[in-house]
C-alpha positions as CSV (number, residue, x, y, z in Angstrom):
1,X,84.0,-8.4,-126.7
2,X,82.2,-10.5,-129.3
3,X,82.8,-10.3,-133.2
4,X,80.7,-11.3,-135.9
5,X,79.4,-15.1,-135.9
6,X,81.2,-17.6,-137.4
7,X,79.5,-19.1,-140.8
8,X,78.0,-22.6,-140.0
9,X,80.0,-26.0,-141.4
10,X,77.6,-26.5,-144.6
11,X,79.0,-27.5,-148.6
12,X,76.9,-24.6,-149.6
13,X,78.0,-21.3,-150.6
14,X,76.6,-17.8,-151.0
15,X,78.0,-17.1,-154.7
16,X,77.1,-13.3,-154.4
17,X,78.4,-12.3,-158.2
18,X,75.7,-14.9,-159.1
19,X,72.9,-14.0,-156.9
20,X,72.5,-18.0,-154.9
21,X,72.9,-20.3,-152.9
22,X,74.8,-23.4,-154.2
23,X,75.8,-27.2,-153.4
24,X,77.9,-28.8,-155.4
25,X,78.3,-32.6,-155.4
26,X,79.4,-34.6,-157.9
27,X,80.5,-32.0,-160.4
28,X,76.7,-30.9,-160.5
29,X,75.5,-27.7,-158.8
30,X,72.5,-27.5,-157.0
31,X,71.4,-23.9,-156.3
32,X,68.9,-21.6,-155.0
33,X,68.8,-18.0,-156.6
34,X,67.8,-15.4,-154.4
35,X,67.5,-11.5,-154.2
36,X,68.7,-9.4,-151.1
37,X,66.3,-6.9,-149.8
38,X,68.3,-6.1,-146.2
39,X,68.5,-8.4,-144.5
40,X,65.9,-10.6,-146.1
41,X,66.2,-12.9,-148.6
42,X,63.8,-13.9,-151.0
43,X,64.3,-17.1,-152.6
44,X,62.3,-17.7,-156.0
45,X,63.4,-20.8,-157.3
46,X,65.2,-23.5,-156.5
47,X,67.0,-26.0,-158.6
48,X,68.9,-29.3,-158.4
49,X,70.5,-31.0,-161.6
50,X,68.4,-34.1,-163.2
51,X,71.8,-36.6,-161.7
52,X,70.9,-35.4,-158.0
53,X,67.2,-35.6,-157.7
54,X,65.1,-37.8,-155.5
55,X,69.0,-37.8,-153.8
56,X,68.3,-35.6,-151.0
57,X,70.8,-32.9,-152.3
58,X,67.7,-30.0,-152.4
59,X,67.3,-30.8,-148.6
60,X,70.7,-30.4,-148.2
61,X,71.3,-27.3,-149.8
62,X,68.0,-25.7,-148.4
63,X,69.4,-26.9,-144.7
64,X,72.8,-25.4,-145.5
65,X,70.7,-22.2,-146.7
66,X,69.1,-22.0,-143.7
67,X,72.1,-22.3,-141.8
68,X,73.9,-19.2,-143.6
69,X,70.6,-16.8,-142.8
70,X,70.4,-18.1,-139.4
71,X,74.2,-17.6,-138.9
72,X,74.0,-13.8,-140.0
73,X,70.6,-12.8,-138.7
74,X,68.8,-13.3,-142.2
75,X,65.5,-14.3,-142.9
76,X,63.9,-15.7,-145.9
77,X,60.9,-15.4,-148.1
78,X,60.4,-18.4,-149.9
79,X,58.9,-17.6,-153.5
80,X,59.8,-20.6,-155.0
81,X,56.7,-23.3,-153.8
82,X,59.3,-26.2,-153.4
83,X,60.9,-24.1,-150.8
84,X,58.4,-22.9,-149.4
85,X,56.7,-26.5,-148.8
86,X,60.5,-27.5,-147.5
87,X,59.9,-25.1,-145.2
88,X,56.2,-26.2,-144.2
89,X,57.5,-29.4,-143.4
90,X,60.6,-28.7,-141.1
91,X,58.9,-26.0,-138.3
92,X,62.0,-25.6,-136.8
93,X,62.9,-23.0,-139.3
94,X,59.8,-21.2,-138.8
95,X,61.4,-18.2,-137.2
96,X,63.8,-17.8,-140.3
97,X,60.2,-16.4,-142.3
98,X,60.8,-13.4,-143.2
């Protein structure tokens, strides 16, 4: 018998009351806001906090993002152009387009 699969080890969490993705580090919140159509999710902006850019913490939360979809047989649409071009660069996510 198999159950449902176990969410992945990432900092980020699916804050549904709030509609996204976030990463907290620091006492600043990184986030992506989505909407849930199914079981895609579009994605139409990402944001990360003036302290934590150019820190890698967007990267992070997007790979941690990923992780949750892929872990519960999500894909995404990726509105927002900064992940979509996170995306375009890391082809190993490909399959997660929904």
């Amino acid at each position: 018998m198999t159950g449902p699969m176990a969410e992945p080890k990432t900092r980020v969490i699916d804050n549904a009351a709030r509609e996204r993705f976030e990463l907290e580090i620091d006492g600043q919140i990184a986030f992506a806001d989505y909407q849930r159509r199914g079981t895609v999710v579009i994605v139409p902006h990402v944001e990360a906090p003036v302290a934590l850019r150019g820190t890698g913490a967007s990267a992070e939360l997007m790979e941690g993002v990923l992780a949750l979809l892929r872990s519960r047989g999500e894909t995404i649409v990726p509105v927002c152009s900064w992940a979509a071009a996170y995306l375009r660069r890391h082809p190993e996510h490909q399959d997660l387009l929904g």
